[in-house]
C-alpha positions in Angstrom: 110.2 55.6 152.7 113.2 58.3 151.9 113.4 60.4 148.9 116.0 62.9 147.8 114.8 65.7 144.9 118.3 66.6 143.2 119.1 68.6 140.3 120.8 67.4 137.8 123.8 69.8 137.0 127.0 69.0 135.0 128.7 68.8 138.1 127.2 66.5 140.4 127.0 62.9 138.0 129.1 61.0 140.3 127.8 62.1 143.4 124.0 61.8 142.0 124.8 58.2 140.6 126.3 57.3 144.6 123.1 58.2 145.9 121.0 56.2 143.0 122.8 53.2 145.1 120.2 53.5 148.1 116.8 53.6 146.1 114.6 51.6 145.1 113.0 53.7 142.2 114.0 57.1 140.6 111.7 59.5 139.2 113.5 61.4 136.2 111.3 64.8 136.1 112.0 66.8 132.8 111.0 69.7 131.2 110.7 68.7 127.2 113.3 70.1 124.8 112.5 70.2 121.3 110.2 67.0 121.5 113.3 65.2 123.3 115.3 65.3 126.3 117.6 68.6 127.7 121.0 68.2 127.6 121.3 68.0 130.8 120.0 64.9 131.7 121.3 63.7 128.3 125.0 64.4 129.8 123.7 62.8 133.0 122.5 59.6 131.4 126.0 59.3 129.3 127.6 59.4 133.0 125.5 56.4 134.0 126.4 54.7 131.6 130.2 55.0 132.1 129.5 54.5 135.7 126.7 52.8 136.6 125.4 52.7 140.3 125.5 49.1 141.9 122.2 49.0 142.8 119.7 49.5 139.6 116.9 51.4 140.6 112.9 50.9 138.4 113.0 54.3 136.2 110.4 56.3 136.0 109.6 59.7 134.5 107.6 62.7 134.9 107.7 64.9 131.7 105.9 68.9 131.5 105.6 70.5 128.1 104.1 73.5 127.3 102.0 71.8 124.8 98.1 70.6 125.5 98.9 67.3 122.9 100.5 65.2 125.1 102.0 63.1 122.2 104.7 65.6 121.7 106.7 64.1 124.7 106.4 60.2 123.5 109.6 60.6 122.1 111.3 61.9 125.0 109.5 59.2 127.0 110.9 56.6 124.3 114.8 57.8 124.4 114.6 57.0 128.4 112.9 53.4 128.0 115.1 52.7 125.4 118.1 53.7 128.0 116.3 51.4 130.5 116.4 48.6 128.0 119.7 48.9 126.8 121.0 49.1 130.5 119.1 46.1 131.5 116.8 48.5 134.1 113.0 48.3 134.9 111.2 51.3 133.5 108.1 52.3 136.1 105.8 54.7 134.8 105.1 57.4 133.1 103.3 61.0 134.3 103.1 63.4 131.0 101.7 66.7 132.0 100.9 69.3 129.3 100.2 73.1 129.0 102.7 73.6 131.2 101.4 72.8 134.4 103.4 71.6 136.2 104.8 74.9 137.1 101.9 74.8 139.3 100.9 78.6 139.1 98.1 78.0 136.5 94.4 77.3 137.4 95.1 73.1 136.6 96.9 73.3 139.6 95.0 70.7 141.6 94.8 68.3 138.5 98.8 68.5 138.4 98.9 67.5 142.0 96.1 65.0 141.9 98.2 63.1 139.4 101.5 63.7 141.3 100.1 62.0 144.0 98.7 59.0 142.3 102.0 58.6 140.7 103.4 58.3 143.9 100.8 55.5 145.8 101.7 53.5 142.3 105.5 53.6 143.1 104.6 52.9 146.4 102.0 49.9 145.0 105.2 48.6 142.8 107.7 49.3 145.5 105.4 47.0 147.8 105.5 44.6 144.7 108.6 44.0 143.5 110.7 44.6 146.8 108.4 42.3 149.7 
């Protein structure tokens, strides 16, 4: 299975959304901004729309707040299905990881990467799924 891990700068839309092309899923992996989503990957997703890739990937995210509520980042989770839905793409799942975590420097460093790693045997799962 091949991954890429790119970030998202207000430079590289075009060459992220060429590369969107040859996967199957894409995990969008944000810090939360004001209970919502940073600019830049609101930029990113107004690119996508202009240009979207020819392959349409399942969407998932992975949110970190520096909150220990983890309802703070439902709206930030909502603005992305609701991009999902009104682009006609499958949204995958969700990983919400509070008090900042997922800086992995704190002491909840295994839980962080406990559920990293189940995230990724469910894509795997839903890859298996959806693509066989």
């Amino acid at each position: 299975m091949h991954s890429d891990i790119i970030k998202i700068q207000t430079n590289n839309h075009n060459q992220i959304l060429q590369q969107i092309s040859q996967h199957q899923d894409v995990i969008l992996a944000f810090p939360l901004y004001v209970d919502s989503l940073p600019v830049t990957l609101l930029d990113f997703l107004k690119s996508w729309q202009k240009h979207p890739p020819r392959h349409q990937p399942v969407i998932s995210c992975l949110v970190n707040c520096g909150f220990i509520v983890l309802h703070q980042m439902n709206v930030a989770v909502e603005m992305i299905q609701l991009f999902c839905k009104q682009k006609q793409l499958s949204f995958g799942s969700v990983l919400k990881i509070g008090s900042g975590e997922a800086i992995l420097t704190t002491p909840f460093r295994g839980l962080v990467e406990k559920r990293l790693h189940a995230l990724q045997k469910l894509l795997k799962i839903i890859n298996i799924r959806l693509y066989k």
